[in-house]
N, C-alpha and C positions, 0 to 999 in steps of 0.2 A: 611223243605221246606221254611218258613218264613224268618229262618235263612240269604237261601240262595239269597232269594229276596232280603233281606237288603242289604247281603254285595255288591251285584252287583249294586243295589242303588248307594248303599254309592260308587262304584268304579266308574260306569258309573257320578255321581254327581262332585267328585272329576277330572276325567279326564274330564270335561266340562267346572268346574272350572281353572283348569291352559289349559285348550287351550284358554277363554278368557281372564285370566290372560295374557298368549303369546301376545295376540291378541291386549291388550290395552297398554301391555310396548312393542311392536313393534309401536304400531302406535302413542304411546308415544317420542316415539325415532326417528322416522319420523317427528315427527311434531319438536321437540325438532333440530335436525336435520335442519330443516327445517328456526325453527330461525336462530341458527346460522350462517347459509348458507345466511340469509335475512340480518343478520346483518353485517357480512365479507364483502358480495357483498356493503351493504351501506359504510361501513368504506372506500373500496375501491374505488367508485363513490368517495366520499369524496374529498379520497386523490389526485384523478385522476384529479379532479377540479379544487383542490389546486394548483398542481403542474402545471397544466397547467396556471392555474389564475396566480401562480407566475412567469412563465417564460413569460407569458403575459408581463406582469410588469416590469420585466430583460431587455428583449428585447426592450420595445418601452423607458422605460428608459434611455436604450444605444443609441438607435437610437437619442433621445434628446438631449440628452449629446454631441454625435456626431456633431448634428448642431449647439447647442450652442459654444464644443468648436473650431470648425471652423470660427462661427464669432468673437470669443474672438481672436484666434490667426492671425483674418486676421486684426482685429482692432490693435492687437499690432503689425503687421509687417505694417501696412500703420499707424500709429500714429510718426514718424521719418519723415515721409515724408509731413505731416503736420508743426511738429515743426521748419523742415528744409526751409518751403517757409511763415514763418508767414509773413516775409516784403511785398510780392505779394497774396492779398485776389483773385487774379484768380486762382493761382495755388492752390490754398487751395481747391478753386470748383472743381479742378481737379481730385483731390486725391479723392474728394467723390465720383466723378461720376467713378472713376476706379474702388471703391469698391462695388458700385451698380453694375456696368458693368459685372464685375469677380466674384460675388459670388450669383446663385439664390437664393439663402436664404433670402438675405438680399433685404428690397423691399425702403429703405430708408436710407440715411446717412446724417445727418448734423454737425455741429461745429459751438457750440455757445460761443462767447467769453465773457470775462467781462466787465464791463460796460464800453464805448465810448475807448475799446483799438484802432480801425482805427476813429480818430475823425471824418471824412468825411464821417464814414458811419451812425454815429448816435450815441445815448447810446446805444438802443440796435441793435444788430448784429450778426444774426442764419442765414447762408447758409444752404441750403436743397437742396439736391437733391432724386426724387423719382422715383419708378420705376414706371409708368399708367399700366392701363387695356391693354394696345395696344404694352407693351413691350417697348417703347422709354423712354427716362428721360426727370426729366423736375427740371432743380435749381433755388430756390427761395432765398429770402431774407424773411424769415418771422417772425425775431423779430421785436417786436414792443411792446408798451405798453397794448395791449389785449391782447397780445400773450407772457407775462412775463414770459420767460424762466428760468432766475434766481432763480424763486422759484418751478422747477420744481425738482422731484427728479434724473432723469436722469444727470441735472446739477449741483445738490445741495451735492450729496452723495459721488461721485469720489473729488470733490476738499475737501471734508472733509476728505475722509480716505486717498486722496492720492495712488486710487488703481482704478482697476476697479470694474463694478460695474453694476449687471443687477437691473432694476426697475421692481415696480410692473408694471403687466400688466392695460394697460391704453387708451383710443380713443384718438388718434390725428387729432383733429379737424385741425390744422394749417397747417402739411404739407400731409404727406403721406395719410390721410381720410378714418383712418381704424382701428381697434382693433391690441395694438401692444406691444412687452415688447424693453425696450431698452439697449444695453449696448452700455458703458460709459467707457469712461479712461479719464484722465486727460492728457492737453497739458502743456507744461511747453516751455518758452524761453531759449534764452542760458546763461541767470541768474539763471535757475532754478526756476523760481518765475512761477506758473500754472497763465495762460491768458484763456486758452480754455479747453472747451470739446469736444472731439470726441466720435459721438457716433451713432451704429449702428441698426437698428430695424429690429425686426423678426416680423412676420404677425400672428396673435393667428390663424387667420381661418387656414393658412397652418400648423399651429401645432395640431389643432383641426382633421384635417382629418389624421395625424399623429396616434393621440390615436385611432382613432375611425376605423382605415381601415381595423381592425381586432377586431373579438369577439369570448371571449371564450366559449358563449353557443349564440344562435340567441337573446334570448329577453335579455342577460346579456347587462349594459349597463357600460360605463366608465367615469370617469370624473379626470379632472386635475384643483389642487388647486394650487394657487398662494400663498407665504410665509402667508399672513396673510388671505387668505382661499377664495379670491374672484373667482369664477368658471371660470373656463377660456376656459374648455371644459367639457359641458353635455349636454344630451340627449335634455332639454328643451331649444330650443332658446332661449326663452324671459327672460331665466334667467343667459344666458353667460353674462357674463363684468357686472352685472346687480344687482346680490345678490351674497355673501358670503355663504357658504355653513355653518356656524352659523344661518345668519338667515333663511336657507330653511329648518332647521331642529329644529326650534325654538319650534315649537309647535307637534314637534311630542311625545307621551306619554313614548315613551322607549327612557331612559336616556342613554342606551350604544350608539345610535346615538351621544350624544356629547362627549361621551367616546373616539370612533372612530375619530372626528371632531378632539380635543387634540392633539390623537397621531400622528394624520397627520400634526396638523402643529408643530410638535415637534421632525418630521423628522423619524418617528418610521416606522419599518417591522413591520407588521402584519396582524391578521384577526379576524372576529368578526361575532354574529350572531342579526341583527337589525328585531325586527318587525317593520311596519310601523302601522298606527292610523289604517287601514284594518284588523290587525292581520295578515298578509300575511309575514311569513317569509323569510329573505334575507342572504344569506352569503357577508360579505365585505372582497375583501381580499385588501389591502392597502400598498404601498414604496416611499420610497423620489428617487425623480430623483437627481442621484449620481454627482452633481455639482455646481457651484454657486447660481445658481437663487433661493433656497431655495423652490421650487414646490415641488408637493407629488402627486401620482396619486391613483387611487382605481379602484378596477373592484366588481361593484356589481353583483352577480348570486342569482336567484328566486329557491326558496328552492323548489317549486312544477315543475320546469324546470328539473332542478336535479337529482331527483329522481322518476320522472314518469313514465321514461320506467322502474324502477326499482320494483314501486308498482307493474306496469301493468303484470311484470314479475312474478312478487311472486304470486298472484292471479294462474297463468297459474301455477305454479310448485307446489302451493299446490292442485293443483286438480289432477295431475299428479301422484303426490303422493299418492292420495289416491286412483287411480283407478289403481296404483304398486300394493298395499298394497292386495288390495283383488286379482288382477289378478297373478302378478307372484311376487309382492313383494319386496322383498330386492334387488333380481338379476337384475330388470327390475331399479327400483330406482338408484342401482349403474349408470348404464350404460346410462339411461338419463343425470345424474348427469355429469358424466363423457365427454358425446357428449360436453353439455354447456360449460366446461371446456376448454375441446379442441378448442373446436369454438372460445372462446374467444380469447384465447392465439394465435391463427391465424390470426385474425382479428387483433390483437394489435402487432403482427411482419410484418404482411401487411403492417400498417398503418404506424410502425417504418420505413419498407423500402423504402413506397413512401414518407415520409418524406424525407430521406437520397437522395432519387434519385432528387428531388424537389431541396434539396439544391445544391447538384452537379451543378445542372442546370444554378440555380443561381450565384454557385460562379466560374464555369468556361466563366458565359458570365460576369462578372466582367474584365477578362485580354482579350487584344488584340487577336484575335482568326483569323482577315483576313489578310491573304498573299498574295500577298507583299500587306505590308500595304499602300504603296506610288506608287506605279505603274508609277505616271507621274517624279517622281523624279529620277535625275541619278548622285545623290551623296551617295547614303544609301541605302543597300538592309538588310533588317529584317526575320529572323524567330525563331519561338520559339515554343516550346510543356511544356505540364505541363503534369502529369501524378500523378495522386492522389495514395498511397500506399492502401485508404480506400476508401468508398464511396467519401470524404469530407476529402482535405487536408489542410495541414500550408502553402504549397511553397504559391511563388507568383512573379510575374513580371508585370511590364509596364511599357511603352514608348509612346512618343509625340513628337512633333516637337513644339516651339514657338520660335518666334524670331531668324529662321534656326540656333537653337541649339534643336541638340537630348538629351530633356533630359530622363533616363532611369534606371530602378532599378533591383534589383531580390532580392527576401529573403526568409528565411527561418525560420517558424515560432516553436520556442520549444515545442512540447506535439504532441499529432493527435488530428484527429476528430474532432469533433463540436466546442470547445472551440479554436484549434488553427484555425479552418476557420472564427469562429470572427475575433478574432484579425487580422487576415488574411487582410478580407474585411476591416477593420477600418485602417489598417498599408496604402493598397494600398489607401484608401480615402485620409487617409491626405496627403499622396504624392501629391498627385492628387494638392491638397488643398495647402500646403506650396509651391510646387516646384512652383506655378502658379504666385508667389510675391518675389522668391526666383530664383537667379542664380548658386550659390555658391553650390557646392555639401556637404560640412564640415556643412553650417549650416542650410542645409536639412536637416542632418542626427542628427544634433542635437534639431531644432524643434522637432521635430517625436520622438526624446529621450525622451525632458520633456514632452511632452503629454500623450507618452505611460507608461513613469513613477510613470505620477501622478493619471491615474486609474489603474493603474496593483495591482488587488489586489489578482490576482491570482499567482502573483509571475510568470508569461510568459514572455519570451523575443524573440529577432527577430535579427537575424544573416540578414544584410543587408549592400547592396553593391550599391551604388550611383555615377553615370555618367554623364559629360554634355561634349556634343560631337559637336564641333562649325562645320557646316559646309562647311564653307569657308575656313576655314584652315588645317582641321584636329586635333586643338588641342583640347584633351578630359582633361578632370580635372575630378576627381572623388576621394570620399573618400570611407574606407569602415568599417564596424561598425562587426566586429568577420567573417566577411563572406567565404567561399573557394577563394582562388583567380583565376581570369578570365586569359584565354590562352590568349596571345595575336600572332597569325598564321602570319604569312608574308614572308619572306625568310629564317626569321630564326622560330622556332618554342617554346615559350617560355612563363612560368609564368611571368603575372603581378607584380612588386615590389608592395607589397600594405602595409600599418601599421596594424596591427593584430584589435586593437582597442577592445571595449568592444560590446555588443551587443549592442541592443537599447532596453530600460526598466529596466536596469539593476541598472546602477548607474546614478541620477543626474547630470547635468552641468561636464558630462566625455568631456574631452575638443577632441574633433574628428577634424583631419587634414585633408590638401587638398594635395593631389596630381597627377600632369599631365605628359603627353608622347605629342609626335608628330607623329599623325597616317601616314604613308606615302599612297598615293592610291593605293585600294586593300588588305590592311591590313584588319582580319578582328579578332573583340575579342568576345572569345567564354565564354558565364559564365555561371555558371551549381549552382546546389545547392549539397551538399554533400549526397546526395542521387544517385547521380552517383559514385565519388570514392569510398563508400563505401559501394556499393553493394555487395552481400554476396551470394558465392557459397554453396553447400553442405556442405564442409569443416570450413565453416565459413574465407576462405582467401578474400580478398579486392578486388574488382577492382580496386581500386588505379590510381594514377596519371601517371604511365606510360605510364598502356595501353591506360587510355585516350590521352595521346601525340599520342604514336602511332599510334592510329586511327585517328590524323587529317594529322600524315606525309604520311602515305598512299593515302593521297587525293590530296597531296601539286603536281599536276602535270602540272600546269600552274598557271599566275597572279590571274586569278577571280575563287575562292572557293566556291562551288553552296552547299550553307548556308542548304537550304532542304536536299540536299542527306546527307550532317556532320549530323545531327543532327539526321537522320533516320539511319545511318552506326552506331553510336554513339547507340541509342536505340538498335540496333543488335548486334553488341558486348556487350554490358550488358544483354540482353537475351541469346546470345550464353555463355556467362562465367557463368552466374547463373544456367545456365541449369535446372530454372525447381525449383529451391528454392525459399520458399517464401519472400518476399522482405517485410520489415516493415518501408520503409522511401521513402515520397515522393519523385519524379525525373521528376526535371524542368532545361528547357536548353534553352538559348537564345543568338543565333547570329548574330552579329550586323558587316557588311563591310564598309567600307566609300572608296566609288566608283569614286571619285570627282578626276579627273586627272589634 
């Protein structure tokens, strides 16, 4: 009987033993578990941070980049027209106040020469002209002996290298009366021998709300350093233009702050983690703006920003946890586990697609979108559609009118998606940007070459086709850079002669031709992007170039071709031939009549 008491002891003992043995490697494994889960979710806040921090940095980068090389390229197309009236100092005012005029960026331009070159006007001798508060200009003369420009860097550094040349950012007490950075080129006579400087300024404040218009958490904040680190934008007013970001980090106890400080003005990608003299930890994530001015920007994020809903979360999911553990356990655990999972992943394809729809938005109100876009004009009737294959395409097109010439482009950007509606929006800017100082279609397309050249480092290019359409005559001159060639519809029905030529971004200084036709009235040219020929059925056969022909012969039933219906008939026939296949290339169409009898 004793016996049997022990052994049921001993069994009941033993089975009490491994249930809470169970008991504490299950809730072992839970918690165990539970890290993992804490630290995955951190890694991933991290990355998420990162990546956003860096595209942060990419983008407002580019956008910099952007503006600066707009006024480099608008200072070297008006620098010829300076060199060319040095004998007339009115004409010289002139050119500045056109480059005020034509480029908002730029809120100031002067040309200082060397000493006593117009004797009449003095030793020294600085034309200015600015943009005011009220939008007018207003040109000064304001060299003078307080105002010695000769030993300014804007004047000092282009006659030395012989190049251009952005300065530190700097306050111009003399002309403009504003926080500002400048570039500079060198003027030369027709000896060759440099007399002047031409040189253009940017406004730190408008670059300042540049960085600042976006943040990648609410309390994250950003700043932009100038080559040798003076602040040019951050959070502290009293310290823009004011203090170098050396000495605002002078006395802080953690030296990775001037670690970070280094690699910024040393032109380095990167990131870092600084405490401040609080103990309050900070992630820096830090890039050089990809261009002359030698800047670097940084976005700092507060480590307790970060990861607070992430504390807040762990708290919530280890309690969770253990009220699994005793009620249904593992099965319950899963399936919370799993809800969060889901949720996330939905929330972060949500986000992905208002994104993509966001940009849509924006990069289809980038091209002309109102028809007719001249309504009072009765030389030019215009219509065009773009149709993205993705949320977010490469095509692209636009037109204007200056100096009653049309002038007008369409292209087509290599890759999809995100990366080719960059280059997209920057291709059609600089159009915008060159064709505005630029008549010539050949050295449009060649502008727009070396620019998109010399940041293509993604190796993209842009199949583009370039028009200037006089209206008074009819004569168009256009070049084209790889592009489909445009129908030209009239009596007879027939492709444009155009030279094949190279794309644009491809190869430097590709020497791109001009050539022209004589539009008769009612004539009208139709130009599409290869995304219409080569549309693609079930079969994988082409639309190709005939059926496009014969879908405009079908229409040819009197003089004036109503540009709307082509282009909609045109869209239906590539619907009606695809039948229902998916299409992977964008399809952009624009037709242009010259009406003028």
């Amino acid at each position: 009987m004793n016996n049997n008491r022990l052994k049921k002891w001993l069994k009941n003992s033993l089975g009490d033993r491994w249930s809470l043995i169970v008991v504490i490697l299950s809730a072992a494994l839970i918690e165990l578990v539970c890290i993992l889960q804490f630290w995955y979710a951190r890694e991933g806040i991290r990355n998420e941070v990162r990546q956003r921090a860096e595209s942060e940095l990419k983008m407002k980068g580019l956008e910099i980049k952007n503006i600066m090389t707009a006024v480099e390229v608008a200072v070297h197309n008006m620098a010829w027209l300076v060199e060319k009236n040095l004998s007339d100092p009115s004409q010289v005012d002139n050119v500045c106040k056109r480059l005020v005029d034509t480029n908002e960026v730029i809120v100031g331009c002067g040309v200082g020469f060397v000493a006593d070159y117009y004797p009449s006007k003095g030793h020294w001798y600085e034309t200015y002209t600015a943009r005011r508060d009220d939008g007018t200009t207003e040109t000064l003369q304001i060299g003078s002996a307080s105002h010695n420009y000769f030993e300014a860097e804007w004047f000092k550094a282009p006659i030395s290298s012989q190049k251009g040349h952005w300065s530190e950012p700097y306050y111009d007490e003399a002309g403009a009366k504003m926080a500002l950075s400048t570039y500079s080129y060198p003027i030369r006579d027709k000896n060759g021998k440099t007399v002047a400087v031409l040189g253009a300024d940017v406004s730190l404040d408008w670059l300042g709300s540049v960085i600042n218009k976006t943040r990648t958490l609410p309390s994250s904040y950003n700043l932009l350093l100038s080559r040798t680190g003076k602040l040019i934008a951050c959070p502290e007013e009293s310290l823009r233009m004011k203090k170098t970001v050396q000495e605002v980090t002078l006395d802080m106890k953690d030296t990775m702050a001037q670690v970070v400080n280094r690699r910024m003005l040393n032109g380095e990608h990167g990131q870092a983690v600084v405490y401040d003299n609080n103990g309050n930890k900070n992630h820096v994530f830090f890039a050089p703006v990809e261009d002359e001015t030698g800047w670097s920007m940084s976005v700092v994020c507060s480590d307790k920003e970060i990861f607070h809903d992430l504390h807040v979360t762990g708290l919530k999911l280890l309690l969770l946890n253990l009220i699994a553990l005793f009620l249904l356990g593992y099965i319950i655990y899963r399936t919370i586990h799993n809800f969060y999972r889901l949720r996330k992943l939905s929330a972060e394809k949500e986000r992905a697609s208002s994104e993509l729809r966001i940009a849509n938005g924006i990069q289809m109100g980038m091209v002309p979108k109102i028809f007719p876009p001249y309504p009072d004009r009765n030389d030019v009737e215009i219509f065009a559609s773009m149709m993205p294959a993705k949320e977010v395409g490469g095509d692209l097109y636009d037109f204007y009118i200056r100096d009653e010439k049309l002038f007008f482009c369409i292209g087509d950007v290599s890759g999809k998606g995100v990366p080719a509606s960059l280059v997209m929006a920057m291709t059609r800017s600089m159009f915008r940007i060159v064709s505005n100082h630029e008549i010539a279609p050949e050295r449009i397309i060649c502008s727009l070459n070396e620019a998109l050249e010399e940041m293509n480092e993604a190796n993209m290019f842009v199949t583009l086709f370039v028009g200037v359409l006089d209206l008074h005559t009819g004569r168009l001159c256009y070049s084209n850079a790889g592009h489909c060639p445009p129908l030209v519809v009239g009596k007879e029905t027939s492709l444009l002669p155009v030279e094949a030529n190279f794309p644009i971004g491809l190869m430097k200084d590709w020497p791109y031709v001009a050539q022209e036709i004589e539009l008769k009235p009612w004539d009208t040219i139709f130009l599409y992007t290869d995304g219409l020929i080569e549309a693609e059925d079930a079969e994988y056969n082409l639309f190709g170039e005939k059926r496009m022909c014969e879908v405009v012969r079908q229409m040819q039933t009197g003089k004036q071709l109503n540009l709307n219906l082509l282009v909609a008939n045109m869209k239906q026939a590539v619907d009606t031939f695809v039948d229902g296949a998916v299409q992977n290339d964008d399809l952009t169409m624009l037709a242009i009549q010259f009406t003028k009898e």
